[in-house]
py3Dmol code that shows the C-alpha trace and the ligand (Angstrom):
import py3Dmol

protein = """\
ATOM      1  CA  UNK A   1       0.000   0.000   0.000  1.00  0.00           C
ATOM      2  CA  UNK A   2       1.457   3.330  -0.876  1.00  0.00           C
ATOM      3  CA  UNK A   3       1.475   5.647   2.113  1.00  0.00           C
ATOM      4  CA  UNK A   4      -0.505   8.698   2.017  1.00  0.00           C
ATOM      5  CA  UNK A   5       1.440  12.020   3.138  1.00  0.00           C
ATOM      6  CA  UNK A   6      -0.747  14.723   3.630  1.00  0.00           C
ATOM      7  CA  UNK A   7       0.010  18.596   4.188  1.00  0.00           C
ATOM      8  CA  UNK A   8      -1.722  20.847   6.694  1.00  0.00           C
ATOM      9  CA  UNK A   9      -1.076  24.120   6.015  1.00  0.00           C
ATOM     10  CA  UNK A  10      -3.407  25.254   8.958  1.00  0.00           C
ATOM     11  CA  UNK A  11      -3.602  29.329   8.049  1.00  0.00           C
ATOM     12  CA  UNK A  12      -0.476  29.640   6.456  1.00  0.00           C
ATOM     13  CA  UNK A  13       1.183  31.392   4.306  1.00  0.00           C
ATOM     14  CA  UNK A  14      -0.283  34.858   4.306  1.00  0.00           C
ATOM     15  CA  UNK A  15      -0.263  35.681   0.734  1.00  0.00           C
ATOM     16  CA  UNK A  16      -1.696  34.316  -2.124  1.00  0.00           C
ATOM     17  CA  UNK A  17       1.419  35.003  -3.918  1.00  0.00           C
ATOM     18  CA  UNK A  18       3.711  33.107  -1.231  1.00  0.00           C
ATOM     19  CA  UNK A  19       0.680  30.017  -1.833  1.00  0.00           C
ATOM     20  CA  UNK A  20       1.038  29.965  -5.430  1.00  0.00           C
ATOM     21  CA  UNK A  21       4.839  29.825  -4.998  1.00  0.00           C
ATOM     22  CA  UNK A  22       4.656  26.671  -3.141  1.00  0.00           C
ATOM     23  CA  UNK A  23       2.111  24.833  -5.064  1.00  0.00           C
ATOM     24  CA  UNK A  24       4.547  24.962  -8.038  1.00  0.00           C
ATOM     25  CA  UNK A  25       7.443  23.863  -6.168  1.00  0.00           C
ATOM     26  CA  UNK A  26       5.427  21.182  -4.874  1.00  0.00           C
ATOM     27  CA  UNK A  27       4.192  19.878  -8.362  1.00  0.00           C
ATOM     28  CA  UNK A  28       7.511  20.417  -9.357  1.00  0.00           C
ATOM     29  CA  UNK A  29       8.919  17.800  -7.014  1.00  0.00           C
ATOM     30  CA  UNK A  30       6.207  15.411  -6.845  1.00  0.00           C
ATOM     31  CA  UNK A  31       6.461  13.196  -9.622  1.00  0.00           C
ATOM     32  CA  UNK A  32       6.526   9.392  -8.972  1.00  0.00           C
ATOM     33  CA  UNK A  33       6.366   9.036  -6.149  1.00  0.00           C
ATOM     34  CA  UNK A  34       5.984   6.102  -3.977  1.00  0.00           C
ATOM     35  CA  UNK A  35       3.726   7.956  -1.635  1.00  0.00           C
ATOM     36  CA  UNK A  36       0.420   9.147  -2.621  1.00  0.00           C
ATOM     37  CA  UNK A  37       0.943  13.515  -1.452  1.00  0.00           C
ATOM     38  CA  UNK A  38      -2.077  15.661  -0.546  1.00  0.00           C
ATOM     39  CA  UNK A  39      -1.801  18.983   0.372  1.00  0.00           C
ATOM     40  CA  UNK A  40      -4.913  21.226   2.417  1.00  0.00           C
ATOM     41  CA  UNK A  41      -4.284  24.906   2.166  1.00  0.00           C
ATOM     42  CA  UNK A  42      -6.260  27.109   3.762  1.00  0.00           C
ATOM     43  CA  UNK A  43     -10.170  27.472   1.930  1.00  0.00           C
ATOM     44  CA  UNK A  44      -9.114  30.962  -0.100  1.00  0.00           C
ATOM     45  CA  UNK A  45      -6.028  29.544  -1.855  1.00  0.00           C
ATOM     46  CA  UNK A  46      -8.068  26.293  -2.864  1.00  0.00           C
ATOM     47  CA  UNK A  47      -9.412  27.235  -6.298  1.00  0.00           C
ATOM     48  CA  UNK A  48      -5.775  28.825  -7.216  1.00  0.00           C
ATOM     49  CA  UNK A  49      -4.315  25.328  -6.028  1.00  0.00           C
ATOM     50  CA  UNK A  50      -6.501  23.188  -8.300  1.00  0.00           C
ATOM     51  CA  UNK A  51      -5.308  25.525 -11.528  1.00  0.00           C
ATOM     52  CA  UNK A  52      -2.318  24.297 -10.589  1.00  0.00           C
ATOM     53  CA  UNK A  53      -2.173  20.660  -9.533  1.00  0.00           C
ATOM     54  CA  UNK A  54      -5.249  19.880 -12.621  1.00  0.00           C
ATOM     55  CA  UNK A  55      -2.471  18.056 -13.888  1.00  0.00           C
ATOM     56  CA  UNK A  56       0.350  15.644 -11.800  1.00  0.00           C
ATOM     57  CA  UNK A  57       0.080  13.948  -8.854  1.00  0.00           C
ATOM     58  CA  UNK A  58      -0.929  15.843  -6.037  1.00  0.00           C
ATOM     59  CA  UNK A  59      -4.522  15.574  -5.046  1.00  0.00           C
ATOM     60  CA  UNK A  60      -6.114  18.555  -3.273  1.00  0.00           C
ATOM     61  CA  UNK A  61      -7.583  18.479   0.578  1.00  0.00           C
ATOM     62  CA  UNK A  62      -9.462  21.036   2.899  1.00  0.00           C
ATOM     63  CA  UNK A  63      -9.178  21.767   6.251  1.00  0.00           C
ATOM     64  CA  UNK A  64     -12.876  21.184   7.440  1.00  0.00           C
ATOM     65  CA  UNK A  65     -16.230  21.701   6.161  1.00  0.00           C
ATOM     66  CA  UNK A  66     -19.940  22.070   7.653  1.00  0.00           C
ATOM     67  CA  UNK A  67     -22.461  19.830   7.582  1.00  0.00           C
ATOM     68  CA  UNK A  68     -25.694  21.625   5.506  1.00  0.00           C
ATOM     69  CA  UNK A  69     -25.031  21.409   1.754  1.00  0.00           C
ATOM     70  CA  UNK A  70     -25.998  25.003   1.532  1.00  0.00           C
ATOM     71  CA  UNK A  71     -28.397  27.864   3.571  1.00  0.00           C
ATOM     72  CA  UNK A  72     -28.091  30.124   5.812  1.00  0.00           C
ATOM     73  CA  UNK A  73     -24.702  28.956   7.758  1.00  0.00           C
ATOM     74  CA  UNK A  74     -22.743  32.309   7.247  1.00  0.00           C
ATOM     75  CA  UNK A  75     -19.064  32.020   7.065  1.00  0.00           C
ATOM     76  CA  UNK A  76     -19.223  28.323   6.001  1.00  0.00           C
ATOM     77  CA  UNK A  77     -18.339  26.169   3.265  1.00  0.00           C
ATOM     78  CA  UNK A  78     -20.040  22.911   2.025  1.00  0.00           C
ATOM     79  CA  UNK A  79     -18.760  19.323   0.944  1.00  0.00           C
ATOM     80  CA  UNK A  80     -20.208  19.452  -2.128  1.00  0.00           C
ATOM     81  CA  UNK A  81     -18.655  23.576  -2.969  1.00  0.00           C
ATOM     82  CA  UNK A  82     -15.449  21.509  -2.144  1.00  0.00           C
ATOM     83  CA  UNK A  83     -16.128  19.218  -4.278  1.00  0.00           C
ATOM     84  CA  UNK A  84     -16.744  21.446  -6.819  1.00  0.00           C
ATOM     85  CA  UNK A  85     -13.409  22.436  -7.212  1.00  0.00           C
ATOM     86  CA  UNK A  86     -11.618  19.135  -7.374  1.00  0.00           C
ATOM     87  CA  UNK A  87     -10.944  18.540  -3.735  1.00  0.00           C
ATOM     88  CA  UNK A  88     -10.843  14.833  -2.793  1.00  0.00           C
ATOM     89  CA  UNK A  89     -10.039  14.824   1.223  1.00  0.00           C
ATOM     90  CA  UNK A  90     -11.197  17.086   3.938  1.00  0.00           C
ATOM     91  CA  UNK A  91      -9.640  17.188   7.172  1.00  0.00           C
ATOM     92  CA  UNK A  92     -12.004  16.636  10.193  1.00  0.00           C
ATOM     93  CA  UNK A  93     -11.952  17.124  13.810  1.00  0.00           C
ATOM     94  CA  UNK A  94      -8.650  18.434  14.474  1.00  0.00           C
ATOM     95  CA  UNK A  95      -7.643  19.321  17.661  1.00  0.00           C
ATOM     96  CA  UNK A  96      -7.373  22.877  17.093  1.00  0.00           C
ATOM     97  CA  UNK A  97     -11.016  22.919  15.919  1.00  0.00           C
ATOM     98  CA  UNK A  98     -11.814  21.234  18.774  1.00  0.00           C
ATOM     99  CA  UNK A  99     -10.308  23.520  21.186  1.00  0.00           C
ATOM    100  CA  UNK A 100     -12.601  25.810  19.576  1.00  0.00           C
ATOM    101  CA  UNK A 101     -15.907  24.240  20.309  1.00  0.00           C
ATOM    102  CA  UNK A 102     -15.992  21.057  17.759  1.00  0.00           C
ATOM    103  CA  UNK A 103     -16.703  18.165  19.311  1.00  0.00           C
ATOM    104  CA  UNK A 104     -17.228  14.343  17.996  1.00  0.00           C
ATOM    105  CA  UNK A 105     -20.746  14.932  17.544  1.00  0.00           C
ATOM    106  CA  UNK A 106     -20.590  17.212  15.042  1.00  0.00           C
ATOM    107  CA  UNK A 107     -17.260  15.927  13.047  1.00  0.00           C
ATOM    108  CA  UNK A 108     -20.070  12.708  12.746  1.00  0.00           C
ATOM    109  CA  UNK A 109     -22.412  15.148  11.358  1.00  0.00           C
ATOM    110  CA  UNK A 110     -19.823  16.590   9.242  1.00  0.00           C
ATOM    111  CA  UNK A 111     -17.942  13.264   8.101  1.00  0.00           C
ATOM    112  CA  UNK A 112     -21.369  11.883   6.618  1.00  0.00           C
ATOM    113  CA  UNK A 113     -21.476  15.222   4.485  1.00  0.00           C
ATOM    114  CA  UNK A 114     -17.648  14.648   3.238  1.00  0.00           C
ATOM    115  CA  UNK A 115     -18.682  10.878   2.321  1.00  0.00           C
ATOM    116  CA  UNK A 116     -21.889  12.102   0.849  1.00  0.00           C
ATOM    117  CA  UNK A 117     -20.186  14.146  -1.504  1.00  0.00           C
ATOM    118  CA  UNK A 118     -17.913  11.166  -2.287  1.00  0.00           C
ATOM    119  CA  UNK A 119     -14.839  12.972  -0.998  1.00  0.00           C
ATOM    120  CA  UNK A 120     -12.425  11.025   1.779  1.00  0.00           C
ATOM    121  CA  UNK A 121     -12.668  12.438   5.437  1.00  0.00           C
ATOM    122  CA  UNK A 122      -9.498  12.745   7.363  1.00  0.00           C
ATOM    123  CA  UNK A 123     -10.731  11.832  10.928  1.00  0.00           C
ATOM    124  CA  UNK A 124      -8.073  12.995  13.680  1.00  0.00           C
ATOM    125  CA  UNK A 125      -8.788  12.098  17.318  1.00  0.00           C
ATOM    126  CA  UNK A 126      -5.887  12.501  19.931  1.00  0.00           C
ATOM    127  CA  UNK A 127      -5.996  12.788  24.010  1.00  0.00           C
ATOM    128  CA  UNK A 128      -4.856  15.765  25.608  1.00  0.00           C
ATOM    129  CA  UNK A 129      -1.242  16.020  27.608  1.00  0.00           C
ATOM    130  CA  UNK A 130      -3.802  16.193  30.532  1.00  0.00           C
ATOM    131  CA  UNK A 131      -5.740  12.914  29.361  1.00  0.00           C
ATOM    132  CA  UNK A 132      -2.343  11.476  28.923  1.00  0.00           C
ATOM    133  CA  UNK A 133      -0.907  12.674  32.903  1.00  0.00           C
ATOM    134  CA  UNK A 134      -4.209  10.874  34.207  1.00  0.00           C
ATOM    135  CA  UNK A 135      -3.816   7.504  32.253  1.00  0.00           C
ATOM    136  CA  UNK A 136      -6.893   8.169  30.398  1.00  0.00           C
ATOM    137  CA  UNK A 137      -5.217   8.717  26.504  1.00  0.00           C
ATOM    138  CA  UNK A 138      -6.700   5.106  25.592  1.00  0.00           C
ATOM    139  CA  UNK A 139     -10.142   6.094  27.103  1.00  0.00           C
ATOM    140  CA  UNK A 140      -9.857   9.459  25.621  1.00  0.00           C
ATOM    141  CA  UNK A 141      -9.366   7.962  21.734  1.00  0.00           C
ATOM    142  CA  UNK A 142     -12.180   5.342  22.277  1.00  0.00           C
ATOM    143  CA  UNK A 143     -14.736   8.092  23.543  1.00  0.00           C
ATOM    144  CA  UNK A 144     -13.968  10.261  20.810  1.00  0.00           C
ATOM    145  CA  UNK A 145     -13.663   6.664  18.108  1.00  0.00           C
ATOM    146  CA  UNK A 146     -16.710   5.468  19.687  1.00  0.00           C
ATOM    147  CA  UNK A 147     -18.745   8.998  19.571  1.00  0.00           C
ATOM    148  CA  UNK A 148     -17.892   9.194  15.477  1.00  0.00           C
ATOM    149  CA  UNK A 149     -18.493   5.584  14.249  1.00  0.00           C
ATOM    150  CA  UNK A 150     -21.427   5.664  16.178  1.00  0.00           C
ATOM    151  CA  UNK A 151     -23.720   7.535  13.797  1.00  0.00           C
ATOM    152  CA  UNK A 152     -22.011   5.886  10.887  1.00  0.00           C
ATOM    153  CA  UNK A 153     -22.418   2.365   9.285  1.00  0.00           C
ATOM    154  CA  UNK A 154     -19.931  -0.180   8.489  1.00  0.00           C
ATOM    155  CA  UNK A 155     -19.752   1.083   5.099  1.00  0.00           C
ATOM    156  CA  UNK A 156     -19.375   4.501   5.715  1.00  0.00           C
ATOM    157  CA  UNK A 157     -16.379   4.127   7.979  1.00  0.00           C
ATOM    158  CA  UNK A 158     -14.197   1.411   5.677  1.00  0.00           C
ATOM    159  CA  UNK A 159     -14.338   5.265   3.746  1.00  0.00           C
ATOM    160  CA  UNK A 160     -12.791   7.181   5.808  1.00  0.00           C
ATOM    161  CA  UNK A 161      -8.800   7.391   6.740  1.00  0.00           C
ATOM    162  CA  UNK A 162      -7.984   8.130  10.321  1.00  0.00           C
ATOM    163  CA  UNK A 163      -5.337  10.200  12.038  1.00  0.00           C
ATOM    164  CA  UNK A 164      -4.364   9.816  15.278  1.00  0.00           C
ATOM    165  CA  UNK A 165      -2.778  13.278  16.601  1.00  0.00           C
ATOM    166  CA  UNK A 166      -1.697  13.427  19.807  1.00  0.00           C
ATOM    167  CA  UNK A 167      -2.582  16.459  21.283  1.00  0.00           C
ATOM    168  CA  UNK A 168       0.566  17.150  23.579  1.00  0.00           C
ATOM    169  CA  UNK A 169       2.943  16.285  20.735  1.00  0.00           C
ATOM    170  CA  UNK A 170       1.361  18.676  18.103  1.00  0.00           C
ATOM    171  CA  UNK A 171       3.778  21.969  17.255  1.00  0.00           C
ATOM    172  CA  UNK A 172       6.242  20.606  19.731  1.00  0.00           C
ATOM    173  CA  UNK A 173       9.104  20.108  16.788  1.00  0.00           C
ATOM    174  CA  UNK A 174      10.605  23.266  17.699  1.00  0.00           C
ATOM    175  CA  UNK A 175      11.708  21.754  21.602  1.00  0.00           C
ATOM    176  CA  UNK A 176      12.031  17.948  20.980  1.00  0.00           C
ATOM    177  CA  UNK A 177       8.351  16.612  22.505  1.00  0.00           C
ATOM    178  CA  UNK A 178       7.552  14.710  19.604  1.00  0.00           C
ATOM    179  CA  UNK A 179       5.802  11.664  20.299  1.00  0.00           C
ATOM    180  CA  UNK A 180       8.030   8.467  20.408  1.00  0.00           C
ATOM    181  CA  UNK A 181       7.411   6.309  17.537  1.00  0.00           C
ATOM    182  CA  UNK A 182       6.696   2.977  19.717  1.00  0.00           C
ATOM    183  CA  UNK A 183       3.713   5.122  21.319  1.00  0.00           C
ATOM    184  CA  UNK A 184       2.174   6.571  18.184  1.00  0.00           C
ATOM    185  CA  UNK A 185       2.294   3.117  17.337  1.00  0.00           C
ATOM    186  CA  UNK A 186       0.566   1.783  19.953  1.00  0.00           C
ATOM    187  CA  UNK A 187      -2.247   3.880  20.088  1.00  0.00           C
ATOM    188  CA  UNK A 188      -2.691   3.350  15.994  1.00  0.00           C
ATOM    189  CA  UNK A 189      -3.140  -0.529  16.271  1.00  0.00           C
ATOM    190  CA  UNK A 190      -5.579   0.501  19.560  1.00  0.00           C
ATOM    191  CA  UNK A 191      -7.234   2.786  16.534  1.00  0.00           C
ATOM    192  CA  UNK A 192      -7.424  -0.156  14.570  1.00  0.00           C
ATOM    193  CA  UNK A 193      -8.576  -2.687  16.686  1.00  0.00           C
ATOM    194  CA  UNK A 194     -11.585  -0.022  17.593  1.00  0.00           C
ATOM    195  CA  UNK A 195     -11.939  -0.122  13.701  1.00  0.00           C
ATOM    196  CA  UNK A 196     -12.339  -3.926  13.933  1.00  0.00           C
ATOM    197  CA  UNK A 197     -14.362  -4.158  16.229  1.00  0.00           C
ATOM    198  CA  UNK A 198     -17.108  -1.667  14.242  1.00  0.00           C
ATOM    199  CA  UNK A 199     -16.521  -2.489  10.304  1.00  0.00           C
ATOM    200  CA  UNK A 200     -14.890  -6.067  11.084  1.00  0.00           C
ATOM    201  CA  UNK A 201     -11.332  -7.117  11.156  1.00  0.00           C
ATOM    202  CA  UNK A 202     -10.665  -6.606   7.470  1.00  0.00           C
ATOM    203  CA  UNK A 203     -11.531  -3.000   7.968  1.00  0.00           C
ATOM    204  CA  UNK A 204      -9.152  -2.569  10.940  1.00  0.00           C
ATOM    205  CA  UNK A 205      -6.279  -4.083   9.074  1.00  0.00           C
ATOM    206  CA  UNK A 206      -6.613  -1.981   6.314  1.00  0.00           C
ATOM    207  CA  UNK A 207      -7.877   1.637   6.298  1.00  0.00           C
ATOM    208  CA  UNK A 208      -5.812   4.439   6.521  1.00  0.00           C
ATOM    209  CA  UNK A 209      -4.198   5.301  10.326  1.00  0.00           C
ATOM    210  CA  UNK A 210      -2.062   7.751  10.196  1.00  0.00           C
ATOM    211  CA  UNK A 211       0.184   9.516  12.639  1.00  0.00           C
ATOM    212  CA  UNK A 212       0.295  13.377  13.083  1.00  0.00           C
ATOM    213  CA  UNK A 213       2.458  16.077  15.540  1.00  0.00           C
ATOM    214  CA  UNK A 214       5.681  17.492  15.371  1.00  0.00           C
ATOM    215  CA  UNK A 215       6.333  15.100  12.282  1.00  0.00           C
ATOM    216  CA  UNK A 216       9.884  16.299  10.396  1.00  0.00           C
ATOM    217  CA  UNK A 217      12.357  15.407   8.136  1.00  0.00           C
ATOM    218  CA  UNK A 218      14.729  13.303  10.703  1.00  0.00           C
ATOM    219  CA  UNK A 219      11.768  11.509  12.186  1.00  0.00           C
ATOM    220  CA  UNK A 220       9.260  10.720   9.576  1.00  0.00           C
ATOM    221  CA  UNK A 221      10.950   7.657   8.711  1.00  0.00           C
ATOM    222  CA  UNK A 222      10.523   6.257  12.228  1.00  0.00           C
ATOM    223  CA  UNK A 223       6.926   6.602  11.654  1.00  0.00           C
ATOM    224  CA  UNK A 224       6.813   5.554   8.490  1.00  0.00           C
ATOM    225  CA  UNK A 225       8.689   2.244   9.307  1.00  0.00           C
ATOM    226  CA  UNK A 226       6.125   0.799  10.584  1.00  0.00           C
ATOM    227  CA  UNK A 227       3.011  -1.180   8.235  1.00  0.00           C
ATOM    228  CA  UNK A 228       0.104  -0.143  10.831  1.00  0.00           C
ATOM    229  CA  UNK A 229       1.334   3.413  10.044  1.00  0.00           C
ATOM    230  CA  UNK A 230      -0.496   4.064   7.222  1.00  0.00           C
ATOM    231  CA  UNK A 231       0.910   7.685   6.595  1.00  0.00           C
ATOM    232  CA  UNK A 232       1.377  11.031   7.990  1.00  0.00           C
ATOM    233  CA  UNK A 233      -0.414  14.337   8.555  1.00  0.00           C
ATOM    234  CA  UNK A 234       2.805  16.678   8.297  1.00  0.00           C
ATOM    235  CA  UNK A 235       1.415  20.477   9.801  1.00  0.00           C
ATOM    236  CA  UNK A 236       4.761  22.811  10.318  1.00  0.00           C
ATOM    237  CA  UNK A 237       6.819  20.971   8.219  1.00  0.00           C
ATOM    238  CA  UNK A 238       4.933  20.887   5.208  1.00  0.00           C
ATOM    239  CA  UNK A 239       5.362  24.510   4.910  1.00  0.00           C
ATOM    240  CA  UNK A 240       9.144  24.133   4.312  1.00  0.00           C
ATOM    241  CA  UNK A 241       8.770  22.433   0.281  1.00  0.00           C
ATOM    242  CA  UNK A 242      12.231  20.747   0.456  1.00  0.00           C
ATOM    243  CA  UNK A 243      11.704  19.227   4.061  1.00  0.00           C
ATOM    244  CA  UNK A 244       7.937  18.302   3.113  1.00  0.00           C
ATOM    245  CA  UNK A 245       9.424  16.893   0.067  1.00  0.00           C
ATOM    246  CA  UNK A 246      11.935  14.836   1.019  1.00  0.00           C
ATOM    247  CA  UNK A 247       9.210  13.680   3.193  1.00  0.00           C
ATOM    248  CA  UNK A 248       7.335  12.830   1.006  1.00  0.00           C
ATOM    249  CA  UNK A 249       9.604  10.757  -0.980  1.00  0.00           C
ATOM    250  CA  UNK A 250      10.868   8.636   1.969  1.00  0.00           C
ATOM    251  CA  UNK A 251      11.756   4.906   0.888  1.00  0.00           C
ATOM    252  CA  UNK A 252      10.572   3.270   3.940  1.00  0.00           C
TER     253      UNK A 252
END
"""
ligand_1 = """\
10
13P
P 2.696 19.942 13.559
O 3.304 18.992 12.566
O 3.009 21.372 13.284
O 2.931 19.516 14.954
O 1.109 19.819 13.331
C 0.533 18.577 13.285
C -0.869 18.745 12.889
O -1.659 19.280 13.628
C -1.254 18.268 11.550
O -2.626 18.267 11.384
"""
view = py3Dmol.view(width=600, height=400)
view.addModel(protein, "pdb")
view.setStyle({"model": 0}, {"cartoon": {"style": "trace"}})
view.addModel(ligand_1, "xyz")
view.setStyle({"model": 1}, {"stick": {}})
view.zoomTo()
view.show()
């Protein structure tokens, strides 16, 4: 299975300019590679993005959606306007979202949109450095699991691709609090066997976990290493082209 590398820009850079610039150093370096590469810049710079990546590898992903397909939701944007434009993955429930008011509930209400509108959801779930002090980071993932795949079917989840981003270890790059590999990798085959146990085992061998926080260039590998670790969801990083891209072509 190729891995699947995906970019979160979160709301960076600050120019359209700077955005264009990157996109075309991206396409430029992502040719075959063995990974498949998905990059989700922020909403404005979407429709510039798919001008350029209409052609080449890289497929195109968003950084959340709502729920409604359209009406009176100001400020929002839709599965389907995504769709529109050539998006295929939309990132859901990230922890930063969270901390401002999202909650499993509605990433559920939101995921069915994404799949509704064919596109692939990028779950992330994650517990808290707090969650983690207490002993409660494998209760934390299975409340939040449990709380999405509730409202879905079988079907719907073997759809989506998971990420499992550790709160504590996300933007830590910068003072070395990554999360050790062995641990991301234990809570991804707890991810899966959660998976198993709601789609069947087939489904929690195979879909999509990845691993996201404080991923970079010397430790992606380590990750990567790993078959259960199905990819990575790169967020500083991925702003620095050559880094993302060497990432992104890593032999593993
Ligand atoms: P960093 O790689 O900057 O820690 O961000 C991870 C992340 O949140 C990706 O979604």
């Amino acid at each position: 299975m190729k891995k699947l590398i995906i970019a979160n820009w979160k709301m960076n850079p600050s120019t359209l300019r700077e955005a264009r610039r990157m996109f075309l150093a991206l396409k430029a370096g992502v040719k075959s590679n063995k990974s498949e590469v998905v990059v989700c810049p922020p909403f404005v710079y979407l429709a510039a993005a798919t001008e350029v990546f209409k052609s080449g590898k890289i497929r195109l992903g968003a950084q959340d959606c709502f729920w409604a397909e359209n009406g009176p939701y100001t400020g929002e944007v839709s599965a389907s306007m995504l769709k529109s434009i050539g998006v295929k993955y939309v990132i859901l429930g990230h922890s930063e979202k969270r901390a401002m008011g999202e909650n499993s509930e509605t990433v559920g209400k939101k995921i069915k949109a994404v799949l509704k509108s064919n596109l692939t959801p990028v779950v992330c779930v994650g517990e808290t450095a707090e969650q983690k002090q207490k002993g409660d980071a494998f209760a934390a993932l299975e409340e939040q699991a449990e709380t999405i795949f509730g409202g879905l079917s079988g079907q719907q989840i073997k759809n989506i691709v998971m990420a499992y981003e550790p709160v504590w270890a996300i933007s830590t790059a910068a003072n070395s609090r990554s999360c050790p590999p062995d641990e991301a990798l234990t809570a991804i085959l707890f991810l899966r066997k959660l998976l198993a146990k709601t789609a069947g085992p087939k489904a929690g061998q195979t879909l999509p976990v990845l691993y996201g926080g404080s991923v970079d260039e010397s430790n992606a590998d380590d990750y990567l290493r790993n078959e259960a670790v199905s990819g990575l969801l790169a967020g500083g990083v991925s702003l620095n082209v050559k880094k993302f891209l060497k990432i992104s072509q890593s032999k593993v």
